[in-house]
C-alpha positions in Angstrom: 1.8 -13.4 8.1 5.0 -12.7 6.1 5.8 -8.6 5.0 4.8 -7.5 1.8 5.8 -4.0 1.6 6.2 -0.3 1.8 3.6 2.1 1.4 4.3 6.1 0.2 2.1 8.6 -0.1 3.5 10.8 -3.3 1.6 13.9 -5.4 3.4 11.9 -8.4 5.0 8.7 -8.9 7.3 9.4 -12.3 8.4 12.3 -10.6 9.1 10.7 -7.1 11.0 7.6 -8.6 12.7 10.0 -10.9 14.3 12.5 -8.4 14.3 10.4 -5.3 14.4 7.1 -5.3 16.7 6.4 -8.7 19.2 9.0 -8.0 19.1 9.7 -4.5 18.5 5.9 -3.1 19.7 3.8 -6.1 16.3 2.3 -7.2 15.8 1.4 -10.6 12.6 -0.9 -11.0 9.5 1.0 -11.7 7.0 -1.3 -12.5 4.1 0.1 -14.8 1.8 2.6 -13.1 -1.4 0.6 -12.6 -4.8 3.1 -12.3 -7.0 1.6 -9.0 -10.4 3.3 -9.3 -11.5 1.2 -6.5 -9.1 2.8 -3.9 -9.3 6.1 -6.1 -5.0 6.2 -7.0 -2.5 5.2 -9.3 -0.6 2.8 -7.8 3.4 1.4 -9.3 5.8 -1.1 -7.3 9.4 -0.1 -7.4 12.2 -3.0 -5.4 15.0 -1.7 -3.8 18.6 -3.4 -4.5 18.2 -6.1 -1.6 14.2 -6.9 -2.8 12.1 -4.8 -0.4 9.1 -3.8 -2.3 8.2 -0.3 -2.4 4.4 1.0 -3.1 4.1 4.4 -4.4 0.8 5.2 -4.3 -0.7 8.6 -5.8 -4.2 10.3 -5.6 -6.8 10.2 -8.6 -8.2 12.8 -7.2 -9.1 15.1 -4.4 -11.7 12.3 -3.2 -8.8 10.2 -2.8 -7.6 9.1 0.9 -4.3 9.7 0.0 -4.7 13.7 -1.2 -5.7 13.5 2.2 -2.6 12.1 3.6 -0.9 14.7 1.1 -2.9 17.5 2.5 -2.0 16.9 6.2 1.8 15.9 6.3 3.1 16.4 2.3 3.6 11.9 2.3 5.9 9.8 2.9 5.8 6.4 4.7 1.8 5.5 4.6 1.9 1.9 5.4 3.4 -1.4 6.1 2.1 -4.3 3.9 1.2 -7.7 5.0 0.4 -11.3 3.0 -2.3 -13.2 5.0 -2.4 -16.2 5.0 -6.0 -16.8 6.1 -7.3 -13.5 5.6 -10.3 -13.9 7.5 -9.1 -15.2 10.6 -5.8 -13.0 10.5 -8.4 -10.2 9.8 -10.6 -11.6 12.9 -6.9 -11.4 14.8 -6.2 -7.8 14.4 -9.8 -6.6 15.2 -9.7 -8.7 18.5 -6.2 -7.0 19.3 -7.6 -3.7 19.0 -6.9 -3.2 15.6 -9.3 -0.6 13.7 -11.1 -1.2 10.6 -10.3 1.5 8.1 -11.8 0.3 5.2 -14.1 -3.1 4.6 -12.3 -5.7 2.4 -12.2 -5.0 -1.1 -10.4 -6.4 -4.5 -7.2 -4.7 -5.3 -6.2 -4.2 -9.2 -2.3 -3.7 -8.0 -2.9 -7.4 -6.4 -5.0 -9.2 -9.3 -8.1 -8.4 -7.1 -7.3 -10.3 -4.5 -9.0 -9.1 -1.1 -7.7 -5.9 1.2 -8.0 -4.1 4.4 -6.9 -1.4 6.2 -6.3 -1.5 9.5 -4.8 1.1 12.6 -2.9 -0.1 14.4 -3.1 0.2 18.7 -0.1 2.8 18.2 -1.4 4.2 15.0 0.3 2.6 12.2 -1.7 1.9 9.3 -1.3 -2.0 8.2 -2.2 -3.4 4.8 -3.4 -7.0 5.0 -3.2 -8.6 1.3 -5.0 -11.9 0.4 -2.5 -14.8 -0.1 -2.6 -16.4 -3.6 -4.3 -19.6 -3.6 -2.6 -22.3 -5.4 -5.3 -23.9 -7.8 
C-alpha cells in the first residue's frame, strides 16, 4: 500500500486554509470544496510545499461523524490515508490483524467513487483505505 494522505477534522475549511494553513504553514493549494453526501461532509485537498496531501474534511451536519470528532476534541489530525492496491485482500489483511471495521466500503465523490473503508487501528488510529485506479 503506498500513503495517500492526511486527514483533519475542521468546523470550516475556507476558514482553516485561510488562517492556518496559508499563513501559518505556507500552504497555498486549495483544491475546490467537493460536497460528499455519502460520508455526510464537505471535503477539499490542499498539498503542502514538498507534495503531502492534506484532507480537510468538514461536517454537513450534526449527523455527520466528523461534528462528532468536533464535539469530543475541537479536530485536528483524523486520519492517515492509504491507496490499496487490492482492496479486498488488503481489506481482508487489516481485519485479520485486528484491524476494526468502522464503516462498510462505500464510493467516495472526493476519489471519483472509487471504494472506502475505515478502519481502527490495534492502537487506535483511524486508517483510510482508498481503491487504487484501475488502468483500463
Amino acid at each position: 500500500m503506498e500513503f495517500d494522505h492526511v486527514g483533519i477534522a475542521v468546523k470550516n475549511i475556507q476558514q482553516y486554509f485561510d488562517s492556518m494553513l496559508s499563513p501559518i504553514l505556507g500552504v497555498h493549494d486549495l483544491s475546490e470544496i467537493i460536497i460528499d453526501p455519502i460520508q455526510n461532509c464537505k471535503i477539499a485537498f490542499a498539498t503542502t510545499l514538498n507534495g503531502v496531501r492534506l484532507e480537510l474534511i468538514e461536517p454537513l451536519n450534526e449527523d455527520s461523524p466528523i461534528h462528532q470528532i468536533l464535539q469530543k476534541k475541537k479536530g485536528g489530525l483524523y486520519h492517515m490515508c492509504f491507496v490499496a492496491n487490492n482492496f479486498d485482500e488488503d481489506v481482508k489483511k487489516c481485519l485479520s490483524h485486528k484491524f476494526i471495521a468502522l464503516s462498510k466500503p462505500q464510493p467516495a465523490i472526493a476519489f471519483n467513487n472509487r471504494r472506502v473503508i475505515f478502519l481502527s487501528s490495534p492502537t487506535f488510529e483511524i486508517i483510510e483505505l482508498v481503491e487504487e485506479i484501475k488502468n483500463l
